[in-house]
C-alpha positions as CSV (number, residue, x, y, z in Angstrom):
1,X,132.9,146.0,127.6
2,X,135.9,145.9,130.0
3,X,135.0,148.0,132.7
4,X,135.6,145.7,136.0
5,X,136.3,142.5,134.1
6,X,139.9,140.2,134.2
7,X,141.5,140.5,130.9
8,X,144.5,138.9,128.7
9,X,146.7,141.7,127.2
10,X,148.9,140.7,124.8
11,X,151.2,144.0,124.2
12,X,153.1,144.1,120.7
13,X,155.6,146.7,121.5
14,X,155.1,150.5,121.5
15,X,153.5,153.5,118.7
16,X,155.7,156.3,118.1
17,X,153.4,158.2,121.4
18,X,154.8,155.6,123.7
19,X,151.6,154.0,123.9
20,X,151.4,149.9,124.4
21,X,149.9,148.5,121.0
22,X,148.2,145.0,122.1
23,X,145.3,142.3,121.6
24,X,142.9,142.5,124.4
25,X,140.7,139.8,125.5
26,X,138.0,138.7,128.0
27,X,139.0,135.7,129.9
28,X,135.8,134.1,127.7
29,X,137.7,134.1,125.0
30,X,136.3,137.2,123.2
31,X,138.5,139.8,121.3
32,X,137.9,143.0,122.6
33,X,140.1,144.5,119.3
34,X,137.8,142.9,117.0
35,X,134.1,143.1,118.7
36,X,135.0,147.4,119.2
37,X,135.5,147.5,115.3
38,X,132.7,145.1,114.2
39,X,130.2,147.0,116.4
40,X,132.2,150.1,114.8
41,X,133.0,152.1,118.2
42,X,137.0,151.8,116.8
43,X,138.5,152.6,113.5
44,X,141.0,150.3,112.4
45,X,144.4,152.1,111.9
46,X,145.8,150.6,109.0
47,X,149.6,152.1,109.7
48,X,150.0,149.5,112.6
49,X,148.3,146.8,111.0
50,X,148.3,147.1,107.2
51,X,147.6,143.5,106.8
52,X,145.1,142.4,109.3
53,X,142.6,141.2,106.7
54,X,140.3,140.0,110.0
55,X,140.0,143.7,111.3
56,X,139.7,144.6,107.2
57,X,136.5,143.0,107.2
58,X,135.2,143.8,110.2
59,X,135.4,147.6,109.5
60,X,133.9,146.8,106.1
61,X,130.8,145.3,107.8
62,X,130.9,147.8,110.5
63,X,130.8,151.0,107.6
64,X,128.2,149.0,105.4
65,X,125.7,148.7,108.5
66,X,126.0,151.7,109.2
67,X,127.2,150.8,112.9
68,X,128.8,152.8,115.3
69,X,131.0,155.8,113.7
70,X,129.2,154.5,110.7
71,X,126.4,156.4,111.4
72,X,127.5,159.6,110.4
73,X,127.7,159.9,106.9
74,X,131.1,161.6,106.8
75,X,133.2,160.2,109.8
76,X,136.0,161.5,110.7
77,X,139.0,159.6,111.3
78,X,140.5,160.7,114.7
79,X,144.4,161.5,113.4
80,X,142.9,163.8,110.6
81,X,140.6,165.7,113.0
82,X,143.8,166.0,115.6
83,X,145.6,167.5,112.6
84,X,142.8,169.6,111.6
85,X,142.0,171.0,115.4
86,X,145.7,171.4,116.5
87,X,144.1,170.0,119.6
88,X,146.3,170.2,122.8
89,X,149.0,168.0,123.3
90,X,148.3,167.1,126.6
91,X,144.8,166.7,126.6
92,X,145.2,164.1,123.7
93,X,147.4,162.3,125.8
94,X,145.1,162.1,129.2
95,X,142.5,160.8,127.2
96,X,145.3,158.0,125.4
97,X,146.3,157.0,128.4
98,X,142.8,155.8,129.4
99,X,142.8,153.4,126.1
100,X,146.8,152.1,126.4
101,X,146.7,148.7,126.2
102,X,144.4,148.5,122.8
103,X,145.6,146.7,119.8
104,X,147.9,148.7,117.5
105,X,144.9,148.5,114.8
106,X,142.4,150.5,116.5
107,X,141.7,154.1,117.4
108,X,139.2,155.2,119.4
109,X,137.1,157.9,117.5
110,X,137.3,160.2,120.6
111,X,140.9,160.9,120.6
């Protein structure tokens, strides 16, 4: 979705992992945060943003058409699988760094 395009990054400070927590968007106007949870590619992590009703209802629409991480019938969400793996430090944090930037809402299902 942003692979090779100009985009707006508004950063919002840090997580506890260092990472930047931030609004993305195209230079069109679209917001890359939102469209990755309404097409249900990104959970939305309800510790940085407890009350974004926008992303709220998003997800909703996301996990009721089955879109996405929706598919699966029993998902997953990424920081109870980490917990449940005792995955590698370092590996989870190569594969972070490629999604720094995101909004603090949003975790990718793949790390």
């Amino acid at each position: 979705m942003v692979f090779g395009k100009d985009v707006t990054v508004l950063t919002h400070g840090k997580d506890k992992s260092g990472r930047s927590l931030a609004d993305v968007f195209l230079l069109d106007g679209t917001h890359v945060n939102h469209t990755l949870v309404k097409d249900g590619w990104y959970w939305w992590y309800r510790k940085y943003a407890s009350g974004d009703t926008v992303l709220e209802g998003l997800e909703k629409e996301a996990r009721e058409g089955k879109k996405g991480l929706w598919a699966n019938p029993q998902p997953v969400p990424p920081w109870e699988w980490r917990k449940r793996k005792g995955r590698c430090r370092a590996l989870s944090t190569v594969k972070s760094s490629m999604f720094s930037g995101l909004h603090n809402a949003l975790i990718a299902p793949w790390i």
